[in-house]
C-alpha positions in Angstrom: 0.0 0.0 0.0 3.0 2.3 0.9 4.4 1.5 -2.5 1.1 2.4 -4.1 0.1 5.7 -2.6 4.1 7.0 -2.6 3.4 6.2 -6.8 0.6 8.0 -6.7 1.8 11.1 -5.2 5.0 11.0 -7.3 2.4 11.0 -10.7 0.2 13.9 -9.3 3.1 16.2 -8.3 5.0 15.0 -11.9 8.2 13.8 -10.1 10.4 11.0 -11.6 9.3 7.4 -10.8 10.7 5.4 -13.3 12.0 5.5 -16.8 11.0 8.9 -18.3 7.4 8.5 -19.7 6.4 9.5 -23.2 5.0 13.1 -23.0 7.6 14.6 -20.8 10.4 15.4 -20.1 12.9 14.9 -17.4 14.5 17.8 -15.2 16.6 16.4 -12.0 13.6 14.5 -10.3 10.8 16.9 -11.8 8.8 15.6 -15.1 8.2 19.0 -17.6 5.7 18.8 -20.5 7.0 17.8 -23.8 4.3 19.5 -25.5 4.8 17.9 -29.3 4.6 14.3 -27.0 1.8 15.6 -25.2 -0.4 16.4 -28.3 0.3 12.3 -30.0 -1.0 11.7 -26.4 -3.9 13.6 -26.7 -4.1 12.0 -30.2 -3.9 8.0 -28.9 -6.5 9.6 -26.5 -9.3 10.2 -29.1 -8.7 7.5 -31.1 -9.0 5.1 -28.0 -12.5 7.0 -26.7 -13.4 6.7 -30.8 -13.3 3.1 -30.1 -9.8 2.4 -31.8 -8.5 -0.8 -30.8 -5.3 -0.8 -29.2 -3.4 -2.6 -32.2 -5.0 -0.1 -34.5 -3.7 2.9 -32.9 0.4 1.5 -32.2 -0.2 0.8 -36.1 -1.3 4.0 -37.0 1.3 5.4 -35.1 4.1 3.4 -36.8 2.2 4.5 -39.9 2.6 8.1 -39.5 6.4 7.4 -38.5 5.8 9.1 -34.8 9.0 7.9 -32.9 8.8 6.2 -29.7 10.6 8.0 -26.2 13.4 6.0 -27.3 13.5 7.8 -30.6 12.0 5.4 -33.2 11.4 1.9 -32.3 8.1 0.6 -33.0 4.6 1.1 -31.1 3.1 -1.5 -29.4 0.0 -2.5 -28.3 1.2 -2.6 -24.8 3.2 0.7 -25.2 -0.6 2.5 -26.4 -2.1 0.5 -23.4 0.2 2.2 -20.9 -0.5 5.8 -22.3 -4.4 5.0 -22.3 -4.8 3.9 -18.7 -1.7 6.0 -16.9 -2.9 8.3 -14.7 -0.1 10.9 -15.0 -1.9 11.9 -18.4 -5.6 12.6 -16.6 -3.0 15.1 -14.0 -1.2 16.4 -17.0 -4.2 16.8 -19.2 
């Protein structure tokens, strides 16, 4: 539970918790918009509520050539799923 809430209070004051997440930015242990990753968020957003499929979207994205955080590999499934149920983007949003 410690573990859990200490999470959660590092996503809503956007301080570092892990590897950098797609959509910011890191500065020391603060997270800082990266607004050109912030509107592909917004993006994966409103094709997911469109009822997109998960696959669809990382294929889309691949499509369109939008690089990754790592700065090109492929989207995943599993990459989309993280940006559509993290709740750092619902505080960032």
């Amino acid at each position: 539970e410690r573990t859990r809430d200490a999470m959660a209070h590092m996503k809503a004051t956007r301080q570092a918790y892990s590897p950098t997440p797609f959509g910011f930015d890191r500065n020391g242990d603060a997270l800082s918009a990266a607004d050109a990753e912030l509107r592909t968020v917004q993006q994966i957003r409103a094709w997911h509520s469109a009822g997109w499929t998960l696959r669809k979207i990382a294929c889309e994205l691949n499509r369109l050539g939008v690089a990754t955080k790592n700065g090109g590999a492929a989207w995943y499934a599993s990459t989309v799923r993280r940006i559509v149920t993290n709740k750092l983007y619902t505080v960032a949003a």
